[in-house]
C-alpha positions as CSV (number, residue, x, y, z in Angstrom):
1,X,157.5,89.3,129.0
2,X,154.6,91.6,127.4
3,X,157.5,93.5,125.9
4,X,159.2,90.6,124.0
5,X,155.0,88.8,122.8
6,X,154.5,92.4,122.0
7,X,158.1,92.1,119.7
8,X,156.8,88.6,118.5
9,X,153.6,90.0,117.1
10,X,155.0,92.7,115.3
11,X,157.4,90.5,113.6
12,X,154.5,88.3,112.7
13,X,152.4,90.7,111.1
14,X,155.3,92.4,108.9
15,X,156.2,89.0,108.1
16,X,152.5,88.3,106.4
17,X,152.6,91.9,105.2
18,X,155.8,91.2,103.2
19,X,154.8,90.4,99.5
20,X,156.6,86.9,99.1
21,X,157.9,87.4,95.0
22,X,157.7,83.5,94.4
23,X,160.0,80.8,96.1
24,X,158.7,77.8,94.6
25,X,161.6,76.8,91.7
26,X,159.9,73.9,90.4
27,X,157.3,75.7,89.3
28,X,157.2,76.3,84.9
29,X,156.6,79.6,83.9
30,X,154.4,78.9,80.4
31,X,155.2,81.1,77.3
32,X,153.7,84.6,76.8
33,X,152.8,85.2,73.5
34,X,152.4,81.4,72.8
35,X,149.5,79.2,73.2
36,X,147.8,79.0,76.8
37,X,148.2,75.8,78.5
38,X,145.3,73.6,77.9
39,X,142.6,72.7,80.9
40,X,139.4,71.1,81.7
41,X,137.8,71.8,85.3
42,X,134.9,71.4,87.3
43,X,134.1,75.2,89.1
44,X,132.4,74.9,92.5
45,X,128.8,74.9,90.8
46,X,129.4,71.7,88.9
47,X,130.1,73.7,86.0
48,X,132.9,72.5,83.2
49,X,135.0,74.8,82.0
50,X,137.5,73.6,79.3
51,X,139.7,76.7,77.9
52,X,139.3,75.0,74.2
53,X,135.6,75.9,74.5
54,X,136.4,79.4,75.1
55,X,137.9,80.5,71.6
56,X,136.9,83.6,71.0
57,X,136.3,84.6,73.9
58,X,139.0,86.1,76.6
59,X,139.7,84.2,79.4
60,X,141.1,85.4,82.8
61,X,142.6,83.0,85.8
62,X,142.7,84.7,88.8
63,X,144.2,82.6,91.7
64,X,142.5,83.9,95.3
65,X,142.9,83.2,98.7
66,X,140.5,85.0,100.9
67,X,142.9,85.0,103.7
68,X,145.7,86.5,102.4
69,X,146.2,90.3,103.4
70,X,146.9,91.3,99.1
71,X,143.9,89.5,98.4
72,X,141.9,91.3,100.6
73,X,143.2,94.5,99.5
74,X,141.7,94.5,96.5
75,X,138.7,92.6,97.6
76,X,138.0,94.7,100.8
77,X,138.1,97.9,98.1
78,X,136.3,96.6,95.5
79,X,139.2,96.9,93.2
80,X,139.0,93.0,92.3
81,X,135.2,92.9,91.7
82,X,134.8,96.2,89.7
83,X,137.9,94.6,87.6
84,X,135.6,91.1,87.0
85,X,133.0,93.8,86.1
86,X,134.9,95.2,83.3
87,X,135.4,91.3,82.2
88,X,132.5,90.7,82.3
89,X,130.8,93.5,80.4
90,X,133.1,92.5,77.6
91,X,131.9,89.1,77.4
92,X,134.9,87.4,78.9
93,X,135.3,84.2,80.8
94,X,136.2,85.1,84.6
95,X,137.7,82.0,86.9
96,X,138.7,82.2,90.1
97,X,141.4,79.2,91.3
98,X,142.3,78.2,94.8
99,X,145.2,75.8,94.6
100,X,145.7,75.6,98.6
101,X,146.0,71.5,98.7
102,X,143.8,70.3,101.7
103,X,145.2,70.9,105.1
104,X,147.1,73.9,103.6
105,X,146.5,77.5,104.8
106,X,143.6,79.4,102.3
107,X,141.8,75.8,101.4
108,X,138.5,76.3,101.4
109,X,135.4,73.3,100.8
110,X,132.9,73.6,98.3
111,X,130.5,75.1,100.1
112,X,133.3,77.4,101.7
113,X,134.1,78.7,98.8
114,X,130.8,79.7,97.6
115,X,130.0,81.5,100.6
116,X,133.0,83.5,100.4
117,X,132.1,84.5,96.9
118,X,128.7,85.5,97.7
119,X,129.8,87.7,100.6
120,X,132.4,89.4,98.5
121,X,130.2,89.8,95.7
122,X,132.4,88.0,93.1
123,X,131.8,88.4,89.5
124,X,133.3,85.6,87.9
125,X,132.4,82.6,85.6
126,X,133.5,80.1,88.2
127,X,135.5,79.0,91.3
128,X,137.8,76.1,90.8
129,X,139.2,74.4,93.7
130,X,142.6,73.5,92.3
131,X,142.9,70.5,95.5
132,X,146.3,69.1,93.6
133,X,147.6,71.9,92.6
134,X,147.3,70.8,88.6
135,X,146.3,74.0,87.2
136,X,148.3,76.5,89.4
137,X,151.6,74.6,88.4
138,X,150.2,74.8,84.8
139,X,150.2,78.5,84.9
140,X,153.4,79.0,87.0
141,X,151.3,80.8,90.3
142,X,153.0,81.9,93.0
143,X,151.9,84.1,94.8
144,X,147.9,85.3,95.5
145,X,147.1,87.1,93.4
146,X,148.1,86.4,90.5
147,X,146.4,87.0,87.0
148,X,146.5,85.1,83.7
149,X,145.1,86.9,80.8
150,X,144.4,84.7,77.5
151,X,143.3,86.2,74.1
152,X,140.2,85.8,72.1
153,X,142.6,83.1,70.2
154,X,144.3,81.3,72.7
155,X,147.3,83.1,73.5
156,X,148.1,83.4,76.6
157,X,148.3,87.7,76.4
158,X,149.4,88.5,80.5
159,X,150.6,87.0,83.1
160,X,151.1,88.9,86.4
161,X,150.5,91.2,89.1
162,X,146.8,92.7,89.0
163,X,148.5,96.1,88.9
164,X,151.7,98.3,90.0
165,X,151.3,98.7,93.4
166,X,152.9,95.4,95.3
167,X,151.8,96.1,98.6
168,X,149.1,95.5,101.1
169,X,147.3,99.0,101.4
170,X,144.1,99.5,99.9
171,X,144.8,103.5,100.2
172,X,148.1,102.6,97.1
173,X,145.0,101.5,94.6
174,X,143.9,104.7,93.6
175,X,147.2,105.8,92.3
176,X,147.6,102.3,90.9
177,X,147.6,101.1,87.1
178,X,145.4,98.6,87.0
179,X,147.9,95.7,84.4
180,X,144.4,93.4,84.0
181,X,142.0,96.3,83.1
182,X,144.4,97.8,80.6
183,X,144.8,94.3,79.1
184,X,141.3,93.5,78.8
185,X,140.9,96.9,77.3
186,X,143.7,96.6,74.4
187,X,142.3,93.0,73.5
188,X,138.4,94.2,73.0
189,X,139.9,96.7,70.8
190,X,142.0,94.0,69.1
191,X,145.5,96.1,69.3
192,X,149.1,95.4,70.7
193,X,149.0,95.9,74.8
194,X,149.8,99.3,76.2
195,X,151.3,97.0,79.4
196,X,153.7,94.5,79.6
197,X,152.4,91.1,78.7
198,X,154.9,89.8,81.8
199,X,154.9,91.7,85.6
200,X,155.9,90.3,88.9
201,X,152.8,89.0,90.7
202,X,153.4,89.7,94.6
203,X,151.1,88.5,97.6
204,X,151.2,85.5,99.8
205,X,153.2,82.5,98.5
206,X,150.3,79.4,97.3
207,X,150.1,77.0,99.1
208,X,150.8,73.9,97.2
């Protein structure tokens, strides 16, 4: 009997250790290279954020889920934050989305999800706490993380994995290009990206 719980809980763990590359075909991807979907939202602060506002500005949408094992990857390392520090320091607008609907695995209250910030020391804009799942269907997320990138004009410039390395190991990140910090990069300097402006996001599916 120990034998077979001991077979159970291996099987669990590689199952949440399996990047899940998107199920949900309803889901829209929206256009790369065309204008970013259009969005008003209240952060966690009581903050509005409206993506019209933000011309001239870059814009990033991260979507998070603290307990997802490629979430914590590059939280645990500090690979997310020092990339939100590089956002920052250009002058870009950083938000953070959790669209795990209530009752869902990864949804978070308010308060939750301030907390979780502050222990991780997030460096972001904002944390919106996408209930209905509006904005994440907007963008097409499916999977945590995922990163959208959109230009100092609109455009929606990247949408994707945070970098090459679609696993679960913090030791993969140093050998790692980082998609989001080359982006950021290449639109400071106002020049075509050295990336691809599409990659396959991988982590654990949302939970819509």
């Amino acid at each position: 009997m120990r034998f077979i719980s001991a077979l159970r809980i291996f099987a669990f763990c590689a199952l949440i250790a399996t990047p899940a590359f998107a199920a949900d075909e309803t889901l829209i991807q929206p256009s790369v290279n065309q204008a970013a979907p259009d969005f008003t939202v209240t952060d966690t602060k009581g903050f509005t954020h409206m993506l019209s506002s933000y011309k001239g500005k870059i814009v990033v949408l991260e979507w998070t889920n603290a307990d997802c094992p490629y979430v914590k990857k590059h939280y645990d390392s500090g690979n997310m934050q020092s990339t939100q520090k590089l956002a920052a320091s250009v002058g870009a607008v950083w938000l953070r989305v959790i669209s795990s609907a209530p009752g869902k695995q990864g949804h978070v209250s308010i308060e939750g999800a301030n907390r979780i910030a502050g222990e991780h020391g997030v460096v972001a804009s904002g944390t919106i706490l996408d209930e209905t799942g509006e904005l994440g269907r907007l963008y097409g997320a499916k999977t945590t993380p995922t990163i959208a990138v959109i230009n100092q004009t609109g455009i929606l410039s990247y949408l994707g994995a945070i970098d090459d390395k679609p696993t679960s190991d913090p030791a993969d990140i140093k050998d790692a290009k980082n998609y989001v910090k080359a982006v950021l990069e290449d639109l400071t300097a106002y020049r075509g990206l050295t990336v691809p402006s599409t990659t396959q996001a991988y982590g654990c599916g949302v939970k819509y």
